[in-house]
N, C-alpha and C positions, 0 to 999 in steps of 0.2 A: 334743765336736762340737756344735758350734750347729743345736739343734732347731728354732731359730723357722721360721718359713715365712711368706711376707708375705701378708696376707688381700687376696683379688683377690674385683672385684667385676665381675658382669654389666652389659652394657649397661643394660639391664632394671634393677637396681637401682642404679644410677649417676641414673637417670629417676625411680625413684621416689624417692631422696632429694633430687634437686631439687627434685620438686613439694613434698616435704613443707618444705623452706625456704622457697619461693615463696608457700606457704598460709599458714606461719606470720609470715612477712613483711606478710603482706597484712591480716591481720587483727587485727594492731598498731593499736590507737587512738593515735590523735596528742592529745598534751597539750592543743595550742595549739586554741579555737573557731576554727567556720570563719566566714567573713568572713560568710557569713548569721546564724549562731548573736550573731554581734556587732551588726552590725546591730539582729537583733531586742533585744538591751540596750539598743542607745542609744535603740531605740522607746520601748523602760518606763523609762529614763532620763528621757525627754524629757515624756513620759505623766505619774508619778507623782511628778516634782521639782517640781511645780507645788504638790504638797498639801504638801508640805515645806518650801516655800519659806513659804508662807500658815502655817504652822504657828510658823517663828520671827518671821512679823511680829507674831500675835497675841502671840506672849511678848513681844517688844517693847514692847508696848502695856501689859504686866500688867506690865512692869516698872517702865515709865515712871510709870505714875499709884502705885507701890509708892514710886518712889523719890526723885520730883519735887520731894517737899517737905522730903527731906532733901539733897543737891544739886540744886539745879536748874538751873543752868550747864552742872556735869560731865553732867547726865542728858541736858539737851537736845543737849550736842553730840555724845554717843554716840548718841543714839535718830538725831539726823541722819546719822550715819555707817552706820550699822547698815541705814535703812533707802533709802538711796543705793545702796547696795552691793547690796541686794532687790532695790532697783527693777533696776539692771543684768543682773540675772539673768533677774529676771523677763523682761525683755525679748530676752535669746536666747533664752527656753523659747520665749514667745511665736511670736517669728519664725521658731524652725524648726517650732513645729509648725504656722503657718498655710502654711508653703508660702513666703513671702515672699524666704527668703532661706538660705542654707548648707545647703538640703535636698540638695545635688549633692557635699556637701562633709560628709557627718554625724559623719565621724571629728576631724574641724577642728572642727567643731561641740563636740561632747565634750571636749575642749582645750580651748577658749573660754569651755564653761559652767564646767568645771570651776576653771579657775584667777578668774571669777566667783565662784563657791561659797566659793572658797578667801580670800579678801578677807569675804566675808560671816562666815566661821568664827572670823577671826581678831576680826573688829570684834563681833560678838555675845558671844565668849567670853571677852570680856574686861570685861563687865559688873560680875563682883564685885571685882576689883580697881582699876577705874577708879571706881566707885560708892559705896564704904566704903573708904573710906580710913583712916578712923578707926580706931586700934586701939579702942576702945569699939562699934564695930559689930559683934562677934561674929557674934550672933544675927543680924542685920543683914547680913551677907555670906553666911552658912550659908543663909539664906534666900532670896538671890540664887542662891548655887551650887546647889542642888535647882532652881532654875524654869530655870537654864542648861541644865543637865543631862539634866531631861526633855527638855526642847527640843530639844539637840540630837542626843539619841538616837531620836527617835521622826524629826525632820528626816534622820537620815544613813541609817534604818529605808527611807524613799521614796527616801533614792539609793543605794540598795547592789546595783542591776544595775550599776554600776560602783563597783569597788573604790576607786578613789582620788578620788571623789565623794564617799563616805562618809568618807574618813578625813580628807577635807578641812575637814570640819565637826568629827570627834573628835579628833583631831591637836593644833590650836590650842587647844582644852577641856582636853584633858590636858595641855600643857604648864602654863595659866594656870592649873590645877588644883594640881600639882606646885609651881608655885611658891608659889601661897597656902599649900599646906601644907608650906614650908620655909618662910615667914614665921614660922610658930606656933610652929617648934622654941622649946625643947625642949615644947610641949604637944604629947600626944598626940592623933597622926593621927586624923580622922573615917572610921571605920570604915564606917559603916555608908553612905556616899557613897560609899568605896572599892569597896564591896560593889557600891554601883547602877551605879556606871559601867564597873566589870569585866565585870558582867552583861550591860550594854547595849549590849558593847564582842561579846560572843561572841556576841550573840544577831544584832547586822549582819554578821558573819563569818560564820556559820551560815545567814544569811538567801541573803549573796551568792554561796555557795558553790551556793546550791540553786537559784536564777536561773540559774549561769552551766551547773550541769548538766543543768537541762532545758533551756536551751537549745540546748546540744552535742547533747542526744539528739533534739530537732527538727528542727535542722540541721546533721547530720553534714557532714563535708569530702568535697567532690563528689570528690577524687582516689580515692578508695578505691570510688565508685558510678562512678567514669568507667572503672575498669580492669576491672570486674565487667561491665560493658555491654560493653566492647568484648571480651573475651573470650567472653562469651557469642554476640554477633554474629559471630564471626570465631573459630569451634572450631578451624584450624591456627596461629593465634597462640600460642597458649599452647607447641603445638608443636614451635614453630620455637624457641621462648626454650629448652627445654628441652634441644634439639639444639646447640644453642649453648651453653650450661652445661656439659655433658655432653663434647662437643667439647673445650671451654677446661680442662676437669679432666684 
């Protein structure tokens, strides 16, 4: 004979395992920042891309007079491109943080500088291979790829409140990186470069991580403060949801 007997539950606890669903429902952090927590990135975005941006023009500069008088053709028309593609940037940081223009619009904004940056990335990091062409420039390219490299790590360093700011600058480094050193096979890879740019690669990963969490924790998602306000103002809401659960089971 079948001993089971089916477990029946009181109204009473039918009500409190709802609420205990409903609490732990509620108190679920959501992955995604809230459109404020975003916002304030695109602020520090808009803020701190400006020393970033001044940071690859000065290497621009230490390149040029590094490398003017061993090309001076290839130097000048990369130093024009390179610092064309600046100046374009420069001038949406400009305008959205004067107010002038795409302040109603700062997620377009962010698109805009970004795929700017991303022109800027490709034409800077490609200095050592457009510049030494010469297999005899060893030293001479090695020494290009170190001034790239700080550059563009300490430049993708000031845009890492957004993620793909930052890799728009490291992205094209490591490609033109990767290919210099498939040029060398079979010489053995530069280690110790591999070292600086793996480093500089987790330290903006790290950096962007800790932007994007303080700023979740400053500007939580108002859904979760909107449902705590109106429960608290309205103590038979909670109620009625309950009785309706409880009803539908």
């Amino acid at each position: 004979m079948n001993n089971y007997a089916p477990q029946t539950y009181t109204v009473k606890d039918l009500q409190e395992k709802a609420a205990s669903g409903v609490a732990k429902k509620a108190i679920k952090p959501s992955p995604k920042p809230s459109r404020a927590a975003r916002l304030e990135l695109i602020d520090i975005l808009s803020r701190r891309g400006s020393i970033g941006l001044f940071i690859l023009f000065a290497a621009t500069v230490l390149i040029v007079l590094i490398s003017y008088s061993e090309a001076p053709a290839r130097t000048a028309a990369w130093a024009i491109m390179v610092i064309a593609a600046l100046w374009v940037s420069k001038v949406f940081q400009s305008r959205f943080r004067s107010g002038r223009s795409d302040n109603s619009r700062p997620f377009r904004w962010r698109a805009e500088y970004t795929a700017a940056l991303s022109v800027v990335g490709v034409a800077f990091a490609s200095a050592p291979e457009l510049l030494a062409l010469d297999p005899g420039h060893g030293a001479f390219q090695s020494d290009l790829t170190l001034i790239v490299l700080f550059a563009v790590i300490c430049a993708a360093l000031f845009h890492a409140s957004h993620f793909v700011a930052s890799m728009a600058l490291i992205v094209p480094f490591a490609t033109f990186f990767l290919l210099g050193q498939a040029k060398q096979f079979p010489i053995a890879p530069n280690i110790p470069q591999i070292f600086m740019f793996s480093t500089g690669f987790l330290v903006v990963l790290f950096t962007n991580r800790a932007l994007v969490t303080r700023a979740q924790k400053r500007n939580p998602r108002s859904k979760l403060l909107r449902s705590e306000v109106e429960s608290a103002a309205e103590p038979g809401k909670s109620d009625r949801v309950l009785r309706r659960q409880t009803a539908a089971q």
